[in-house]
KEPATOR-260214 format. One record per residue: x, y, z of N, C-alpha, C in turn; residue in one letter. Coordinates in steps of 0.05 Angstrom, whole numbers, plus 5000, padded with zeros to 4 digits. Layout:
REM residues N
XYZXYZXYZA
...
This chain:
REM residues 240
501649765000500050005000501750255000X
503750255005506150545004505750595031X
505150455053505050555077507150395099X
509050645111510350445122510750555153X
510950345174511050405203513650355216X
513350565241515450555256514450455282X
516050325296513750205324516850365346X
516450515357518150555381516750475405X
519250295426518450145454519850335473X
518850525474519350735498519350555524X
518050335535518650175556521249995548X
520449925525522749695526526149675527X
525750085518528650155505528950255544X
527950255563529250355581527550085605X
528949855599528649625618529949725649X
531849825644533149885665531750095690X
530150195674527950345697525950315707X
525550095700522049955703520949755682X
520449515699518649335684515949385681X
515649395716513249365729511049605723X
508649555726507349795717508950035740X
507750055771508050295786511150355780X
513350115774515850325766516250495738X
514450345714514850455695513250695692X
511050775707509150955709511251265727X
512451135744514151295765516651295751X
518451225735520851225720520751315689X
518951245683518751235641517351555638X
517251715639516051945646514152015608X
512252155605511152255586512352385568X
514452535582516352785563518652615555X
519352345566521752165554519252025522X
517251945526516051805507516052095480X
514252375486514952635476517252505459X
519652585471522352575457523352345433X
522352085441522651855434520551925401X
518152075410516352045382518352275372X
518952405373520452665345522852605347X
524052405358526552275349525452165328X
524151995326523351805303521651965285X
520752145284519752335269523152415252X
524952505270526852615250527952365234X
528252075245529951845240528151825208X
525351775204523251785185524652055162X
524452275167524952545152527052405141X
529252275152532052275130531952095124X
530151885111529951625097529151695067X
530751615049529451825023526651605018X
525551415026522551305011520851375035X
521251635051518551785062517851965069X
515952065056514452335056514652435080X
516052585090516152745117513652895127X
511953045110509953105116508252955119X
507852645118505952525121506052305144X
506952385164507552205184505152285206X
504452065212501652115242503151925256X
502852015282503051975309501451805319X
501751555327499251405335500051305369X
499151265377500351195412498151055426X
497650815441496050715460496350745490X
493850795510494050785538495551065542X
498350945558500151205567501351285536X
502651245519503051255495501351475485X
498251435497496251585476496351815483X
497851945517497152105529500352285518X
500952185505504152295495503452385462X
502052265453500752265431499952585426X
497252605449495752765454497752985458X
499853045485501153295487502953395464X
504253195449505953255422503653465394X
501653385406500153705385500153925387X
500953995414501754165433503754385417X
503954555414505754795394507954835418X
507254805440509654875468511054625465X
510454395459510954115462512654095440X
512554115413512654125394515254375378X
515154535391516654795391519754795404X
519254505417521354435442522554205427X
520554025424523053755413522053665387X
521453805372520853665345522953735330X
524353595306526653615283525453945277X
527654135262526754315247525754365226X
523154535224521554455203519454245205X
519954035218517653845212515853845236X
512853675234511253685249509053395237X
507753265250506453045252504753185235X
502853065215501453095203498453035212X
499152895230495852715250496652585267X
494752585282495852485319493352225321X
493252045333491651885342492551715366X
490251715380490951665415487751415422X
489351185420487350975425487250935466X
484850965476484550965500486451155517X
486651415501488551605528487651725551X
488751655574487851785601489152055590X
486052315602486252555595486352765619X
489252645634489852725652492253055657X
492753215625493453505635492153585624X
491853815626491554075607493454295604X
493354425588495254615578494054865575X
495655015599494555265598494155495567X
496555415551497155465527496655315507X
494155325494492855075485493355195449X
495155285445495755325418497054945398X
495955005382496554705372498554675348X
499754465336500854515308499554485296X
496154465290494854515271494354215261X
494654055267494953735261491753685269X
491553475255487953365274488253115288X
486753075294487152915325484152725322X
485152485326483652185327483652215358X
480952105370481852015402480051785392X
480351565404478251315409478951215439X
476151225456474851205481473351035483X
473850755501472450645510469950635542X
467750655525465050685542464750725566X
466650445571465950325601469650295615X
471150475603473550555606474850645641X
474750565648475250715690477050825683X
479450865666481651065672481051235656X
479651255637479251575620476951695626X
476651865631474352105650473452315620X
471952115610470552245589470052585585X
468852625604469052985608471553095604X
473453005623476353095617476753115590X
475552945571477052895546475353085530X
473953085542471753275526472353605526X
473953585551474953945556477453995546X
479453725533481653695522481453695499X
479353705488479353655452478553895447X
477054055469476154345465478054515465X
480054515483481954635492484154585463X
484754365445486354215429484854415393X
481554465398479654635377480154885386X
480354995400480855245406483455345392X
486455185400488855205391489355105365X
487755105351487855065317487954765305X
485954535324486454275305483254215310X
482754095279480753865283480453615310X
478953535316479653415343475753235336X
476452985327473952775324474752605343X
472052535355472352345382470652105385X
471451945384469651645379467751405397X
467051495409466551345440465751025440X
466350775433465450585432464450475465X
461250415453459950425485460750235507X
460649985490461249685508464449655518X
466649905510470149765509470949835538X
472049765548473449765565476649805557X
478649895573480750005561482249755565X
485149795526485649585522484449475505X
481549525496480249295471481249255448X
484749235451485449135422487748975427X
488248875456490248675467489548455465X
491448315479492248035471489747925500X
489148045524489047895550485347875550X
484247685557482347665570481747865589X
478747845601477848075625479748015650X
481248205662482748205677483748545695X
483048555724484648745728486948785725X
487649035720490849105720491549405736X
494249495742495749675745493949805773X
493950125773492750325787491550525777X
489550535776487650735762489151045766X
488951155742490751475747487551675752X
486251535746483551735737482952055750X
484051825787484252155803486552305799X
488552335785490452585774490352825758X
490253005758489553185736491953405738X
492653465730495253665719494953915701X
496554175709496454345687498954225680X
499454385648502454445640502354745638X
502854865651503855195660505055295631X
505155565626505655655600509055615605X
510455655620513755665622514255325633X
512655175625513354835620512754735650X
512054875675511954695696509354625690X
509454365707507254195711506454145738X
504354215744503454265765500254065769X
500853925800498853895806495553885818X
493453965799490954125805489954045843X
491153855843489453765864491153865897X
492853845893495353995913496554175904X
496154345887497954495869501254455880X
502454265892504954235879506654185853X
508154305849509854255812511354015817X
511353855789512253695792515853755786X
517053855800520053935799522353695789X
521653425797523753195789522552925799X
524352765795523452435806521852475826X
522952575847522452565877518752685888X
518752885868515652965873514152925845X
515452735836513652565814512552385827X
514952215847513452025860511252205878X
511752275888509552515916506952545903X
507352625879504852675868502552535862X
504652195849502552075831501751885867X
503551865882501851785899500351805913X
499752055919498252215930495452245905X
495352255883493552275872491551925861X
494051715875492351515858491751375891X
492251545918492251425937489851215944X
489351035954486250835957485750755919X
487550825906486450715882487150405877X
484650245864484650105850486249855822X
486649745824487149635793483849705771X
484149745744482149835734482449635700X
479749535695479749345678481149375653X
481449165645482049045615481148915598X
480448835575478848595556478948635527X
480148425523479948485482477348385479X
477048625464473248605452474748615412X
473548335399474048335369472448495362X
469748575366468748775351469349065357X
470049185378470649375375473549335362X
475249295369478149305356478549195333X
476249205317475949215279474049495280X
473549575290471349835284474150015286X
474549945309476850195315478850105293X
479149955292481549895262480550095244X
477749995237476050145210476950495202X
475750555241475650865242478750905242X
480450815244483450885239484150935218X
483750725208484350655169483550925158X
480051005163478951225146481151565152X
481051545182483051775189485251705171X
487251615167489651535160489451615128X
487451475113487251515091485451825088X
485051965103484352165093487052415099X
488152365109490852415107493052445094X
493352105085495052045065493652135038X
491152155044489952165007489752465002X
490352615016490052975016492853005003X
493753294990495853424972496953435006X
499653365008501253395031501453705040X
500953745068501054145069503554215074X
503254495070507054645064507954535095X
511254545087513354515105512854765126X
513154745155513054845176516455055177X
514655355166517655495182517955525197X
């Protein structure tokens, strides 16, 4: 089809910091995954069989939530190659846990797919995140499949997992701190990373999982159509 993928293992390339979910959640940080996608954004740009302008961003779970801030113009302004910028972002089941006080965007559009019956994604949240994402200059379509639970395109049967983030919510401050809404402490380094997320996921839960085949061919479907309406558009000018 002329379509070709890059898969980066932001967990896998840093074993050394975490296997486990609460270490890789507390060690693998969002702005390391950030970095990892516009590394491979620039690694893509210097391959002569691909279109640099036509690269989307796709990311699952925590992935999706890295997905989501890289449309970000502050995000984007910071670690993307020169000149280039994702052409489309898609974020399968992202917990829609910051906001950005500076909600200017690179103008890219944005896939989210949300499952129904999801405990770690706080629908509303996502709903004030795609507004906030329309406001700063992107298309932003949102898909809600009623019956999914997050995860409906894995390998595992119904099963709890990890610690629900649901109770976290974060700004990202216009001069990059990140701050947390609920204690307003910043998150300054490791040390009140950990402070934070434990304090915010404290009495929490493990929160479900389940591959559902029919949703995870719908959501295939609704991918495919994003993708190809993308790839099938006149590529837009290079980013000065």
């Amino acid at each position: 089809m002329g379509i070709a993928a890059l898969v980066v293992d932001s967990f896998g390339a840093r074993r050394d910091r975490g296997t486990e979910f609460i270490d890789r959640i507390l060690n693998i940080t969002e702005t390391m995954m950030l970095a990892d996608a516009y590394a491979g954004l620039g690694f893509l740009a210097a391959r002569p069989e691909i279109d640099p302008r036509r690269v989307v961003l796709t990311g699952f779970s925590y992935g999706a939530m890295a997905t989501m801030y890289a449309l970000y113009a502050q995000v984007a302004d910071k670690l993307a190659p020169p000149r280039q910028r994702f052409a489309g972002h898609v974020a399968f089941y992202g917990p829609c846990i910051a906001r950005f006080e500076d909600s200017r965007t690179t103008g890219a559009p944005l896939l989210m797919l949300i499952g129904g019956k999801d405990e770690i994604v706080d629908q509303q949240r996502c709903a004030e995140a795609a507004a906030d994402l329309r406001a700063g200059g992107s298309q932003v379509e949102t898909i809600v499949y009623p019956d999914a639970v997050h995860q409906w395109d894995g390998a595992f049967a119904a099963r709890p997992i990890g610690r629900n983030l649901s109770g976290c919510s974060f700004v990202v401050e216009r001069d990059g701190t990140i701050r947390d809404r609920n204690t307003g402490l910043a998150m300054t380094g490791p040390f009140m990373r950990k402070i934070i997320l434990g304090l915010c996921t404290l009495g929490a839960g493990p929160y479900p999982i389940a591959r559902n085949d029919k949703v995870r061919a719908q959501a295939t479907a609704d991918y495919g159509r994003f993708l190809a309406g993308i790839f099938g558009m006149p590529p837009p000018p290079a980013t000065q």
